[in-house]
C-alpha positions as CSV (number, residue, x, y, z in Angstrom):
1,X,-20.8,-7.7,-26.7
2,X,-19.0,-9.1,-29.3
3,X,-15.2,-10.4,-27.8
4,X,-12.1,-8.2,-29.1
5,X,-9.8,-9.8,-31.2
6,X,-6.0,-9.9,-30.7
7,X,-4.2,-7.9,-33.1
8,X,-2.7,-9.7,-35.8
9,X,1.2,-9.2,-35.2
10,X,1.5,-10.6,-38.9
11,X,-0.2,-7.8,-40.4
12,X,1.6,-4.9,-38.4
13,X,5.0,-6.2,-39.0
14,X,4.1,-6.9,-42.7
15,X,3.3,-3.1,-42.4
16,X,6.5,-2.1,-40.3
17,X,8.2,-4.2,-43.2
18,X,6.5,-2.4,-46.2
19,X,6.8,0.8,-44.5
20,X,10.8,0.5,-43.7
21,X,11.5,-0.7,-47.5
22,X,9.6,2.3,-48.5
23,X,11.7,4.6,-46.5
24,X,15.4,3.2,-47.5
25,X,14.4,3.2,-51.2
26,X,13.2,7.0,-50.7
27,X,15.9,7.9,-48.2
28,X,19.1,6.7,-50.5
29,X,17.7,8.8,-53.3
30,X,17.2,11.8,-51.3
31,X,20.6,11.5,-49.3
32,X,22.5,8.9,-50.6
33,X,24.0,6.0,-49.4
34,X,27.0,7.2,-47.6
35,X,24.4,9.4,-45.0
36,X,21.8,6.9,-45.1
37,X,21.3,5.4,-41.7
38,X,19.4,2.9,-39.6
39,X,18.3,6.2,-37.7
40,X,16.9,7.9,-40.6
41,X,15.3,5.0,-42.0
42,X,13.7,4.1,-38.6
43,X,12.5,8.2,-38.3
44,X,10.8,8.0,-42.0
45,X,9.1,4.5,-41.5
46,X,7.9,5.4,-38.3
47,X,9.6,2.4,-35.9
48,X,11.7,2.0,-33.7
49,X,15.5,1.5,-34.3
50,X,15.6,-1.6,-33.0
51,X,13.1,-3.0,-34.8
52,X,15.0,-2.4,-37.8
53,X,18.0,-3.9,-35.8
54,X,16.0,-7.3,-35.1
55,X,15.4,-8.0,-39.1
56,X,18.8,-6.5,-40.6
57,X,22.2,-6.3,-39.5
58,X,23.2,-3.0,-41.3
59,X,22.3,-0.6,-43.7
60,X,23.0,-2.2,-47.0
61,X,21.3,-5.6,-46.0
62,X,17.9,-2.9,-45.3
63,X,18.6,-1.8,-48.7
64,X,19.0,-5.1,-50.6
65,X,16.0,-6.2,-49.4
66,X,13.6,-3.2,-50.2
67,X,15.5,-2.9,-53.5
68,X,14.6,-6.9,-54.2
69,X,11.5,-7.1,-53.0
70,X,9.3,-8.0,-55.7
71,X,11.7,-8.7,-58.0
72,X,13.5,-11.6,-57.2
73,X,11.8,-13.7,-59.5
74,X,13.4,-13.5,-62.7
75,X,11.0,-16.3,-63.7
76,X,9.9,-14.2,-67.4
77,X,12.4,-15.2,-69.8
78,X,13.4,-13.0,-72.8
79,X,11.2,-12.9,-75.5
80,X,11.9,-15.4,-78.7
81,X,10.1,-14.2,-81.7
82,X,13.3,-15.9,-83.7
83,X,14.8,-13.0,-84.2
84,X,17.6,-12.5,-81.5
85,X,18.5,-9.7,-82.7
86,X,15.2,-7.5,-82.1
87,X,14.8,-9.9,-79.2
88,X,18.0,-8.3,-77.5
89,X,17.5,-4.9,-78.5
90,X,14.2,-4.2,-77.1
91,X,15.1,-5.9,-73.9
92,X,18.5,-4.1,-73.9
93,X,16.8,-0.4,-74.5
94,X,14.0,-1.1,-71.5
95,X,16.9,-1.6,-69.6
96,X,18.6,1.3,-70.2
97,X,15.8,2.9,-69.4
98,X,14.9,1.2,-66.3
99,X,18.8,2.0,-65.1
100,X,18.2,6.0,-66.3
101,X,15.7,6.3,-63.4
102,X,16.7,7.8,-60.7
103,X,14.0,5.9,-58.3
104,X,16.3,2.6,-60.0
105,X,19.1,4.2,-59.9
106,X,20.0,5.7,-56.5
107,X,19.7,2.3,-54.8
108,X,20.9,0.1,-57.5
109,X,24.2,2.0,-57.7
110,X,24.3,2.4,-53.5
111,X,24.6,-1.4,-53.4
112,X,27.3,-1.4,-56.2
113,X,29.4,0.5,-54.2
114,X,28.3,-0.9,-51.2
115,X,29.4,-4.5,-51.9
116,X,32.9,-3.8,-53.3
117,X,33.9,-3.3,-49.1
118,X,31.3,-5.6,-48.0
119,X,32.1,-9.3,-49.1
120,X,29.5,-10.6,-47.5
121,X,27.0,-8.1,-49.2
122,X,28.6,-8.6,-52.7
123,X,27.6,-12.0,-52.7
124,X,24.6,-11.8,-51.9
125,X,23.7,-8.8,-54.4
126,X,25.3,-11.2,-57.3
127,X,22.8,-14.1,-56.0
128,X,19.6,-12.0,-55.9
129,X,20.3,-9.7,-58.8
130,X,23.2,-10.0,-61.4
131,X,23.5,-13.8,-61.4
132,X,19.4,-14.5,-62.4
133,X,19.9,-11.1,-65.1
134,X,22.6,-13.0,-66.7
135,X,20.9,-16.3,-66.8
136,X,17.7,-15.5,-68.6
137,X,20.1,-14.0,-71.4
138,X,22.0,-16.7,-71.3
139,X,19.0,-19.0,-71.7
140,X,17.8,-16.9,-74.8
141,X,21.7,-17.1,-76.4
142,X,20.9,-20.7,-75.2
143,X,18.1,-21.1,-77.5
144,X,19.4,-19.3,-80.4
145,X,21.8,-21.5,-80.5
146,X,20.4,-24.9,-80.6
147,X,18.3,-23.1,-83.3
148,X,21.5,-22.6,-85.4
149,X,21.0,-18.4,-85.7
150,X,24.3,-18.2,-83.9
151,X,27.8,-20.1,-83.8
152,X,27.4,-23.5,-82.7
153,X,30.7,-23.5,-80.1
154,X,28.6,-20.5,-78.1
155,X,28.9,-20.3,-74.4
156,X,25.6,-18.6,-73.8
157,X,26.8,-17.5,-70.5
158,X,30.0,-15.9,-71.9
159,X,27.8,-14.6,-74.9
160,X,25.5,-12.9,-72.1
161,X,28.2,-11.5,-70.5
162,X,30.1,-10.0,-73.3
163,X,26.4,-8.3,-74.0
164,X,25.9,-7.1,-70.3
165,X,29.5,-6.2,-69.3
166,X,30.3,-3.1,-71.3
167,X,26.7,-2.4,-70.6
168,X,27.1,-2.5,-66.7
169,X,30.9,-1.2,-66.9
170,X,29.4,2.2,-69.1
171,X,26.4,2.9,-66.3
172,X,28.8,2.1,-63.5
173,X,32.0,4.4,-64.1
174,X,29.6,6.7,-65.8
175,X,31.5,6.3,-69.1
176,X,28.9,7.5,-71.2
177,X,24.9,7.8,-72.1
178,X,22.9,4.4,-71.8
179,X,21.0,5.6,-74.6
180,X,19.1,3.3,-77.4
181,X,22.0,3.8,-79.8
182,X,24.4,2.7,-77.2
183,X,22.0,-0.7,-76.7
184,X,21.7,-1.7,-80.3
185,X,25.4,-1.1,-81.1
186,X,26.2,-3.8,-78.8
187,X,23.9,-6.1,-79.7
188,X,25.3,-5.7,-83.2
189,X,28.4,-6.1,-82.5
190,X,27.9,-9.2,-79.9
191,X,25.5,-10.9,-82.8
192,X,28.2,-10.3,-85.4
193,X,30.6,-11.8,-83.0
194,X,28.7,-14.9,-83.2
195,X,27.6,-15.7,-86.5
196,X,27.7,-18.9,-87.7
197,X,30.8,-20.0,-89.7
198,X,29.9,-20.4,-93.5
C-alpha cells in the first residue's frame, strides 16, 4: 500500500488565495464597496474570516490585491511605430475601454475612493497602479523626444500627466463619456502642445 502523502498546504492556500480575490472582485461589483465586507468575502470564497484576517488587514488591502494580481507588471511598454500620435491614440481608446467595464470599473473606482480616507492605502494604490501607468507614457514621450517629433525642453513625466489627468479627472467625477472622440482630442491637443519650435 502505497504511503499517503501530506497535503500540500501551498496549493490549498494558493487556492484559498485565488478563491478570495475572485470573491472581492465579484462582491464590490455586485454590492459595492461601502457594503463589502471581510464577512461577505469570507461567505463567497468559502473560508474562514480569519483566514482572510491572517493575509490582509482590511477590506481595501483584500481588494488591492485581487485587483493587482496579474497586473503589476507594467513591463510592456507603449508601442513606437514613430508615430506618437497614433501610438497614443490607440493606447488611450483601449483604455477607455478597459475603464468602461464594469468588471474594471467597480473595483478600480472602490479603491479611488477608498484611498482618499486611507493614507496608507493611497500610497500604496499610486505605487502598484498609477505611478508604473504614468511611467511607460512617460518612457514613450521619453523617446519621442530624443527622436526630435516633439519639443526638445519636454518633461515626459509632466507630458504624461497632462495626457492622463483630464483623462482620470473625466472617469473619476463622471464629467463626461470616455469615448474614442474624447481620447484622440487629447492626444491632439497634448501633441500640439508640444511641437517643436520652428
Amino acid at each position: 500500500m502505497a504511503p499517503k502523502t501530506a497535503p500540500d498546504a501551498s496549493r490549498r492556500s494558493e487556492r484559498s488565495r485565488r478563491a478570495i480575490f475572485d470573491a472581492a472582485l465579484s462582491l464590490v461589483g455586485e454590492v459595492g464597496y461601502p457594503r463589502l465586507t471581510i464577512e461577505g468575502i469570507a461567505a463567497r470564497a468559502g473560508v474562514g474570516k480569519q483566514t482572510i484576517y491572517r493575509w490582509w488587514p482590511s477590506k481595501a488591502a483584500v481588494l488591492l490585491d485581487a485587483f493587482t494580481d496579474g497586473v503589476d507588471d507594467y513591463g510592456a511598454a507603449l508601442p513606437d511605430t514613430g508615430d506618437l500620435e497614433a501610438d497614443l491614440k490607440h493606447v488611450l481608446r483601449a483604455t477607455a475601454d478597459e475603464f468602461n467595464d464594469p468588471a474594471f470599473e467597480a473595483p478600480y473606482r472602490a479603491l479611488a475612493a477608498a484611498g482618499a480616507n486611507d493614507e496608507e492605502l493611497s500610497r500604496t494604490y499610486v505605487a502598484r497602479l498609477l505611478e508604473p501607468g504614468i511611467a511607460v507614457y512617460a518612457d514613450r514621450f521619453r523617446a519621442a523626444r530624443d527622436a526630435g517629433h516633439i519639443d526638445p525642453d519636454t518633461d515626459p513625466r509632466i507630458a504624461a500627466e497632462l495626457l492622463l489627468s483630464p483623462f482620470s479627472q473625466r472617469w473619476l467625477m463622471r464629467t463626461g463619456e470616455l469615448t474614442h472622440a474624447y481620447t484622440d482630442t487629447l492626444v491632439d491637443l497634448v501633441l500640439r502642445a508640444l511641437r517643436p519650435p520652428r
